[in-house]
C-alpha positions in Angstrom: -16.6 41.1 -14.7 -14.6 38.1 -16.5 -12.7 37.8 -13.1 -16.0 37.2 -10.9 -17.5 35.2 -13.6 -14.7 33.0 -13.9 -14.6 32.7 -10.0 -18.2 31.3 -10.0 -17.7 29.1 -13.3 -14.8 27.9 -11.1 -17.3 27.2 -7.8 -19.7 25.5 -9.7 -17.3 23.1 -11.5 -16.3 21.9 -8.0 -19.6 21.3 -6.8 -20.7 19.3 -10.4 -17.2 17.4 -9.8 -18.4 16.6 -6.1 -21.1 15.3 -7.7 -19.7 13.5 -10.1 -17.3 11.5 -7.6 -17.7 7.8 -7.6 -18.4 6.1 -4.5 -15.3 4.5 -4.2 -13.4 7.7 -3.1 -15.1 7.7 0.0 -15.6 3.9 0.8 -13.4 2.1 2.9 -11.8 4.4 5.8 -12.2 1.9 7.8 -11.6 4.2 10.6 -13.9 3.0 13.2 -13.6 -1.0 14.8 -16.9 -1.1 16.4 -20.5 1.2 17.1 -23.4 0.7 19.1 -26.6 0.3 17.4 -30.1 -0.5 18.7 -31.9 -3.7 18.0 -35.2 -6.2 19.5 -32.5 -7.1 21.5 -31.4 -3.7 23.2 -28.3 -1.8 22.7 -25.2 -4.0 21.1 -21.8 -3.9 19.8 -21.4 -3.8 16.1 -18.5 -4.5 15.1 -16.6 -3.4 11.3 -13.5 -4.2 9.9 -10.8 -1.3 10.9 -7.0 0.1 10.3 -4.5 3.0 11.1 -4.3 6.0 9.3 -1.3 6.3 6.5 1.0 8.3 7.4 4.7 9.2 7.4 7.0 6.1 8.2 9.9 7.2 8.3 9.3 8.9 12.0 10.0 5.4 13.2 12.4 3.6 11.4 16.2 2.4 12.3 18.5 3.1 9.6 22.0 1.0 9.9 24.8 1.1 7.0 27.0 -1.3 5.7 30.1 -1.2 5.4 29.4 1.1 8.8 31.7 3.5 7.8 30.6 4.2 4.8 29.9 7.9 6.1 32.2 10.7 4.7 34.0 13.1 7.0 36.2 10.3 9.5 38.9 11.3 8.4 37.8 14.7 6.6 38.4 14.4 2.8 37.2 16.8 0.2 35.1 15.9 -2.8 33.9 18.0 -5.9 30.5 19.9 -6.1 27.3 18.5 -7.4 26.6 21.1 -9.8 30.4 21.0 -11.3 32.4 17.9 -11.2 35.7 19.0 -11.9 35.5 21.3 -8.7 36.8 19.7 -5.9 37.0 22.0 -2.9 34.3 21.1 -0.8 35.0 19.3 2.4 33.1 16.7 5.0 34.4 16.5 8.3 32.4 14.2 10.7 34.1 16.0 13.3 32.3 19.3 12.6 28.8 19.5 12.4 28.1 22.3 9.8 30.4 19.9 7.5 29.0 16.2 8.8 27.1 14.0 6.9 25.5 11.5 9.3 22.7 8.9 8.3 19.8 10.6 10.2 20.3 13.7 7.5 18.5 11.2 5.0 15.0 11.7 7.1 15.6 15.4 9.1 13.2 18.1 7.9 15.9 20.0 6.5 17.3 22.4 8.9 20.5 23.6 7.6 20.6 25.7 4.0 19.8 24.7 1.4 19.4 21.2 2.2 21.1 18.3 4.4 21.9 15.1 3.2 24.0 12.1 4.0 27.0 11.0 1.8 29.2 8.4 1.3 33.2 8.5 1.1 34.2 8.9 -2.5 35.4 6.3 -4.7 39.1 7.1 -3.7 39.9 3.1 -3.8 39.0 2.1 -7.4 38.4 -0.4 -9.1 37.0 -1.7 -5.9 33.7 -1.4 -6.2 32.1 1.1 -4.1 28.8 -0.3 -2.7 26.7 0.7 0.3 23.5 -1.6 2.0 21.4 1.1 3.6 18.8 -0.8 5.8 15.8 0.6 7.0 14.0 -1.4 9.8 10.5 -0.4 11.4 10.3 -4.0 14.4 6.9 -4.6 12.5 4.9 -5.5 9.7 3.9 -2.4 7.9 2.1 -2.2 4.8 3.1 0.7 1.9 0.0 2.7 1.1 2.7 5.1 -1.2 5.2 5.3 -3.8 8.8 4.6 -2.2 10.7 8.5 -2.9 14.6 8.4 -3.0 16.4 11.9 -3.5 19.6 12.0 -4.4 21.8 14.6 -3.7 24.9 13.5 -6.0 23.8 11.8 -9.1 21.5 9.2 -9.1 23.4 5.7 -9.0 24.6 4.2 -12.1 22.9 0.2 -10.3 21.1 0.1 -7.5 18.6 -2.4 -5.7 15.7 -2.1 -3.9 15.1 -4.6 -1.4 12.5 -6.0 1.3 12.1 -8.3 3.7 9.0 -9.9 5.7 10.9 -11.3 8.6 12.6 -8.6 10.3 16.0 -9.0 7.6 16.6 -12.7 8.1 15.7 -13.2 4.3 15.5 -10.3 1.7 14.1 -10.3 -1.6 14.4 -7.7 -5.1 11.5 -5.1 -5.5 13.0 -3.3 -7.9 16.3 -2.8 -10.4 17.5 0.3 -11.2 20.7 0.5 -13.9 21.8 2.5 -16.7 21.9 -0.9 -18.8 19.6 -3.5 -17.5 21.6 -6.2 -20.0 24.7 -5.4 -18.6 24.2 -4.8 -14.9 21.5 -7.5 -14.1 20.8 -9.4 -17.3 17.1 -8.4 -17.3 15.5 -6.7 -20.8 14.5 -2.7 -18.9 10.6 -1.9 -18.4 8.5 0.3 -16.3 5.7 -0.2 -14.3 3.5 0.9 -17.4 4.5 -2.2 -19.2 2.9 -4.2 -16.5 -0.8 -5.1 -16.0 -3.0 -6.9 -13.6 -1.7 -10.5 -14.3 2.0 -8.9 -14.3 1.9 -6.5 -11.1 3.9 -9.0 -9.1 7.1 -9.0 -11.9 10.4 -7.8 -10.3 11.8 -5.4 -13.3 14.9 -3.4 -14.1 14.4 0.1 -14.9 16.8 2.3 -16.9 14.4 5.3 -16.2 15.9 6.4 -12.9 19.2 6.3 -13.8 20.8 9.6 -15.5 24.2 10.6 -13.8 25.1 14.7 -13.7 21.9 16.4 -14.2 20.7 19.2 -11.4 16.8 18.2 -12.1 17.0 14.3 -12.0 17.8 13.7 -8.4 14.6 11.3 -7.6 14.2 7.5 -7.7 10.9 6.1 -7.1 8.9 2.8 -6.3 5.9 2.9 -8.1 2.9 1.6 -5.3 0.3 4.1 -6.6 0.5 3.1 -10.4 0.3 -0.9 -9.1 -2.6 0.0 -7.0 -4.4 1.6 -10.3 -4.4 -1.9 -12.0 -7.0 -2.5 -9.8 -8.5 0.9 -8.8 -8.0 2.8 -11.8 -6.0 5.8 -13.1 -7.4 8.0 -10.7 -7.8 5.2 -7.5 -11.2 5.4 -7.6 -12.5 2.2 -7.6 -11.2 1.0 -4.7 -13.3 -1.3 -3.7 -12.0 -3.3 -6.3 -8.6 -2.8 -4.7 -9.8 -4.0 -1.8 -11.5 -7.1 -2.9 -8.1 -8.0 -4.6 -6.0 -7.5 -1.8 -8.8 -9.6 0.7 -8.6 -12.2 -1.8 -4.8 -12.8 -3.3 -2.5 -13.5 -0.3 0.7 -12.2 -2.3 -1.0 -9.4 -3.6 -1.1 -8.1 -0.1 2.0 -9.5 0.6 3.7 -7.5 -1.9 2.9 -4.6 -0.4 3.7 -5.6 3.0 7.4 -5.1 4.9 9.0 -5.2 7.8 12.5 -3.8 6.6 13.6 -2.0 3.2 17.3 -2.4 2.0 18.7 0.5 -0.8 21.5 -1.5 -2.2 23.6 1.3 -3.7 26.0 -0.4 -6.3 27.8 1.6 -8.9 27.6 5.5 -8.1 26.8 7.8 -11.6 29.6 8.2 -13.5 27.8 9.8 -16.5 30.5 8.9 -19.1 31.5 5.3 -20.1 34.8 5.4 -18.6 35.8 6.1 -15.0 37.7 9.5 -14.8 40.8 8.1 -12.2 42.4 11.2 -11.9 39.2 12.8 -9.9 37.9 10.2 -8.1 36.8 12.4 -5.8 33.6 13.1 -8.3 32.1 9.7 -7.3 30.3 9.2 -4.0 26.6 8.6 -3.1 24.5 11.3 -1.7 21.1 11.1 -0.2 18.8 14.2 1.0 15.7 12.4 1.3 13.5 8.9 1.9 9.7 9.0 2.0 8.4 6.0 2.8 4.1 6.0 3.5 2.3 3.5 5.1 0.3 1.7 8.1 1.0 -0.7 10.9 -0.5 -3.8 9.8 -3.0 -4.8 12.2 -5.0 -7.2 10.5 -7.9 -5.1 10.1 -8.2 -5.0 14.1 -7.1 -1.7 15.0 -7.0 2.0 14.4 -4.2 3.0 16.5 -0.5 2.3 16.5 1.4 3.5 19.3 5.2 4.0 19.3 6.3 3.6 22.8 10.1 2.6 23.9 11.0 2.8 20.2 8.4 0.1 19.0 5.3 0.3 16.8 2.7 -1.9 18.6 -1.4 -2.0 17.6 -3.7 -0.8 20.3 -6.0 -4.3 19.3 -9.5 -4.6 19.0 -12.0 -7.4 18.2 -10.6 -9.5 21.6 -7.5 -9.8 19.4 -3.6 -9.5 20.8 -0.1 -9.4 19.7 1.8 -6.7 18.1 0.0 -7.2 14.6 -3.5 -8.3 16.6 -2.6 -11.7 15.1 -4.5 -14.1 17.3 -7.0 -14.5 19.9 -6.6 -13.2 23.3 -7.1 -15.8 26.5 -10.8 -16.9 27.1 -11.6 -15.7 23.3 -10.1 -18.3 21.4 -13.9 -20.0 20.4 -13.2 -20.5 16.7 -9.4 -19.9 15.1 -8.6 -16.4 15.0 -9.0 -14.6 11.1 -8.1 -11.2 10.2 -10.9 -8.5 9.4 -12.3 -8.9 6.1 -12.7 -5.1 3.7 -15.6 -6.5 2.1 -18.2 -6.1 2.2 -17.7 -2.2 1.4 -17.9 0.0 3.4 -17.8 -1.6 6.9 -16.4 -5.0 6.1 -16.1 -7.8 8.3 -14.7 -7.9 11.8 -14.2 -11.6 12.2 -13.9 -11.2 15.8 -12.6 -13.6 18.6 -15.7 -15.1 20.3 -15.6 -16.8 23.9 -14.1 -20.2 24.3 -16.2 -23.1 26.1 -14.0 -23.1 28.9 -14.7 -19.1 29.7 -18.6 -19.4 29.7 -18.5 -23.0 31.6 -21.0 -24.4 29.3 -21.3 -25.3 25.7 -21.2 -22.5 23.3 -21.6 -22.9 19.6 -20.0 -20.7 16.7 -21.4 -18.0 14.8 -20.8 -18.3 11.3 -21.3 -15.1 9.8 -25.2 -14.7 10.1 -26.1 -18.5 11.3 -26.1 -19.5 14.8 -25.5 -23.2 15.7 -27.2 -23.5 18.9 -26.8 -26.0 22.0 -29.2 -28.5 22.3 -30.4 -29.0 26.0 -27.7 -32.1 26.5 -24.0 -29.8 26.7 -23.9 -30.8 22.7 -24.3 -28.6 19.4 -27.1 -28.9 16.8 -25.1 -27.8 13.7 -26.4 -25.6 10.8 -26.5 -27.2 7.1 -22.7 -27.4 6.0 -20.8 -27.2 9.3 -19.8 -30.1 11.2 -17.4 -30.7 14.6 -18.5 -30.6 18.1 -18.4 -26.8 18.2 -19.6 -26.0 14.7 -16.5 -25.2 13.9 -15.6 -26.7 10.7 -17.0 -26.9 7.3 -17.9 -30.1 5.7 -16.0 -30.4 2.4 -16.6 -27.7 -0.7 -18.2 -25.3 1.7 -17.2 -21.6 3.0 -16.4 -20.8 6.6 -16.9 -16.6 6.2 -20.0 -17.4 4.8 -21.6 -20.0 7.5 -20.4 -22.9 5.4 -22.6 -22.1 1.9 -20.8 -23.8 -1.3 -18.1 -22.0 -3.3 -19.6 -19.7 -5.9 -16.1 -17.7 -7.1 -12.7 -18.8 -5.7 -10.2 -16.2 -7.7 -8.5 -19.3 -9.3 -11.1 -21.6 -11.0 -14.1 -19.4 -10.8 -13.6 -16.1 -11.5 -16.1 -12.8 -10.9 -16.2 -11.3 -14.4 -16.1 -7.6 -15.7 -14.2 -6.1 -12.9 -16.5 -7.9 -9.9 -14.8 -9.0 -6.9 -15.2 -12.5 -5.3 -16.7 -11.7 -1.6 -15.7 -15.0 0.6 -16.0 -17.0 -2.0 -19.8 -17.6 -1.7 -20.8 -14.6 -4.1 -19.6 -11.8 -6.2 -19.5 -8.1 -6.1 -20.7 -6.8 -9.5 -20.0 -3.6 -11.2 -23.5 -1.4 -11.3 -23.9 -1.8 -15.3 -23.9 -6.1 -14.9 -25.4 -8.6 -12.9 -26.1 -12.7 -12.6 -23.8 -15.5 -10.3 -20.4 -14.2 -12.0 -21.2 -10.8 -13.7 -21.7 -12.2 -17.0 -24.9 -10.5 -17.9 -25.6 -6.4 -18.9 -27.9 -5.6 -16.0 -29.5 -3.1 -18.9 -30.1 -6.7 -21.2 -31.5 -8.2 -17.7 -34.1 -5.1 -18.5 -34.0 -5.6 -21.9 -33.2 -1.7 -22.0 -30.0 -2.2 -23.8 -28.7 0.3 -26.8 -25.8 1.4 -28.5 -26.1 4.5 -27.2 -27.1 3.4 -23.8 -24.1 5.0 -22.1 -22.9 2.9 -19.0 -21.3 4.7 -16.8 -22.4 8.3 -17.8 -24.5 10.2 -15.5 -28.6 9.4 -16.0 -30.4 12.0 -17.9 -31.6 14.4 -15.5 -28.7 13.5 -13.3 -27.6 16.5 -10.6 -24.4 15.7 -12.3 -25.5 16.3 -15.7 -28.1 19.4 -15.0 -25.0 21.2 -12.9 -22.3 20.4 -15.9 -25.1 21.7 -18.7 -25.4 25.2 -16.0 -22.0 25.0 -16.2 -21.1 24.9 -20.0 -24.2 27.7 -20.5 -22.6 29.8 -18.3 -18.8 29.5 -19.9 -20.4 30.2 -23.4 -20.2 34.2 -23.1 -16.0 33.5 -22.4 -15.4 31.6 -25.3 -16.6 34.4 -28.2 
């Protein structure tokens, strides 16, 4: 009787949590670049704001190691077990494949027992530092939509460096240090991402918290994306619109979490003790079972699909865009400069699509600005809309907004900012949270009302709520389980 009683309890908490689920959690697919709808007009193309699905990377990356032979096994040498140190009977031979090592081993899907993994020489010439580049390169601009997951199969490295680069590996950057002692390897004061906040998410720290030598249940190293995203989404990434807005309006914010190549930079293998044991050097190597790396093609909110073909990620563009991240305008559709899609406003965002040129139509044509249409006048010439100027309407006069048909600057993200968590929507008016209102969210929608109280609850399901009569059913029916 307890059993079927706590089975429904258990069904009804799902549905009052389905309930209770923000909006946010299902906003912003963005799965779809375009739908017909019906207007006075007759059947047209609307047009949203679109991106692939996240998924695994790592089916299409190019890993290359340096020095390039790095790899254990050529010639065969034997090193000491994971599990014990001190012994050292095990053997990797490149020549034989049950005991090889190769690089692909870091992404396979595990087929040999219990695990494969790719591993380094050991440390056989010390005190020369033993340090490996391991470069992982994707030919496109891909944006991270998950944390970075390194598995070690040796113990995890005493330093190591995570690096990326936005220009295919022509200039690389830090994302991340990783040491025993920050002071002493990288002269930086250790932190993790929980000391960070919104104004600090962009910091490059040190982190001593992935960094334990010998220990059979601390293999993993991570790059925290998911806990950077919740600075602006929340704990639970559920208010992602917020996300969004932040990433449509702060250039590096995107940017940060934007690659085109990732560089481990293994630098001290673990050594566990303060001393380096030289008479079993063969205890220190690097091992890796495992990268997951999860993310998109970035396709400038033009495109759902990214095909690999000939060993190349390419966007399958939409929105009379082209290129391999649908970053301009293709021929005969370059009437205003090209923009990438826009996530707000939630859920469909903007398209920003590439409209005919003059020279395709053979006559004059003058540019939409969001809603307002600058029209010819009769003479080959446009009439201009208040705020836009040029001979296509294609500019905005001074202090004005081009997303938003040239209106005045309300929010800008740098002077004027949307308050109480509201997001600044091209610059011409902000998104507010549902408990506040006015030209910047400074003002309690509920003092608006003049329905404010200090009990008034923001944020809490309404009296009466589905929410709030399923979780009352709920806690009456758990009562009999708690006597």
């Amino acid at each position: 009787m307890y059993l079927s009683r706590f089975l429904s309890i258990h069904a009804l908490w799902v549905t009052v949590s389905s309930v209770m689920q923000p909006y946010p959690l299902v906003w912003g697919h963005y799965d779809v670049c375009k739908t017909q709808i019906y207007t006075e007009e007759g059947k047209v193309w609307d047009y949203m704001a679109c991106q692939p699905e996240s998924t695994d990377m790592t089916k299409y990356l190019k890993v290359k190691l340096d020095p390039p032979d790095i790899t254990c096994g050529d010639p065969p040498e034997t090193f000491c077990a994971m599990g014990n140190p001190y012994m050292c009977n095990n053997e990797c031979d490149a020549s034989t494949p049950e005991l090889a090592h190769p690089p692909e081993l870091m992404f396979d899907f595990e087929g040999r027992h219990p695990s494969t993994f790719w591993q380094s020489a050991t440390w056989k010439e010390y005190p020369k530092p033993l340090q490996v580049n391991i470069t992982l390169s994707w030919s496109k601009t891909i944006e991270l939509t998950d944390n970075i997951v390194i598995t070690f199969e040796s113990g995890r490295p005493d330093q190591m460096i995570l690096e990326k680069s936005l220009d295919y590996g022509r200039t690389w950057q830090p994302y991340q240090y990783y040491a025993t002692d920050c002071l002493d390897a990288f002269h930086m004061d250790p932190k993790s991402v929980k000391d960070l906040s919104q104004r600090t998410v962009l910091e490059i720290i040190c982190t001593e918290e992935y960094s334990t030598g010998y220990m059979t249940n601390s293999k993993i190293i991570h790059f925290e994306i998911k806990d950077r995203f919740a600075f602006f989404a929340g704990p639970w990434l559920r208010n992602m619109a917020s996300l969004y807005g932040q990433l449509d309006t702060t250039k590096k914010l995107r940017d940060f979490f934007t690659v085109t190549d990732l560089r481990i930079r293994l630098l001290r293998p673990a050594v566990g003790e303060i001393f380096v044991d030289e008479l079993h050097l063969a205890r220190y190597f690097y091992a890796i079972s495992d990268i997951k790396v999860h993310g998109r093609c970035k396709c400038n909110l033009h495109a759902t699909v990214c095909v690999y073909d000939n060993s190349k990620l390419t966007c399958e563009c939409e929105h009379n865009t082209t290129g391999p991240d649908c970053g301009k305008c293709k021929k005969n559709y370059q009437g205003r400069p090209w923009s990438p899609g826009s996530y707000l406003p939630i859920p469909k965002g903007t398209a920003n699509t590439c409209i005919p040129s003059i020279s395709s139509i053979g006559k004059c044509y003058c540019n939409p600005l969001g809603s307002v249409h600058d029209r010819c006048n009769g003479s080959g010439f446009c009439e201009c809309k208040t705020g836009t100027t040029g001979p296509k309407c294609d500019e905005c006069l001074p202090g004005n907004s081009w997303h938003s048909g040239c209106q005045p600057n309300v929010c800008d993200n740098e002077l004027l900012h949307c308050q109480n968590g509201g997001t600044c929507h091209n610059n011409v008016r902000c998104l507010c949270p549902a408990a506040y209102t006015g030209i910047l969210c400074e003002k309690l929608r509920c003092e608006e009302a003049g329905s404010c109280g200090s009990d008034s609850g923001h944020g809490a399901p309404p009296p009466g709520s589905p929410a709030l009569l399923l979780l009352t059913a709920l806690l009456g029916t758990a009562s009999p389980l708690l006597v």
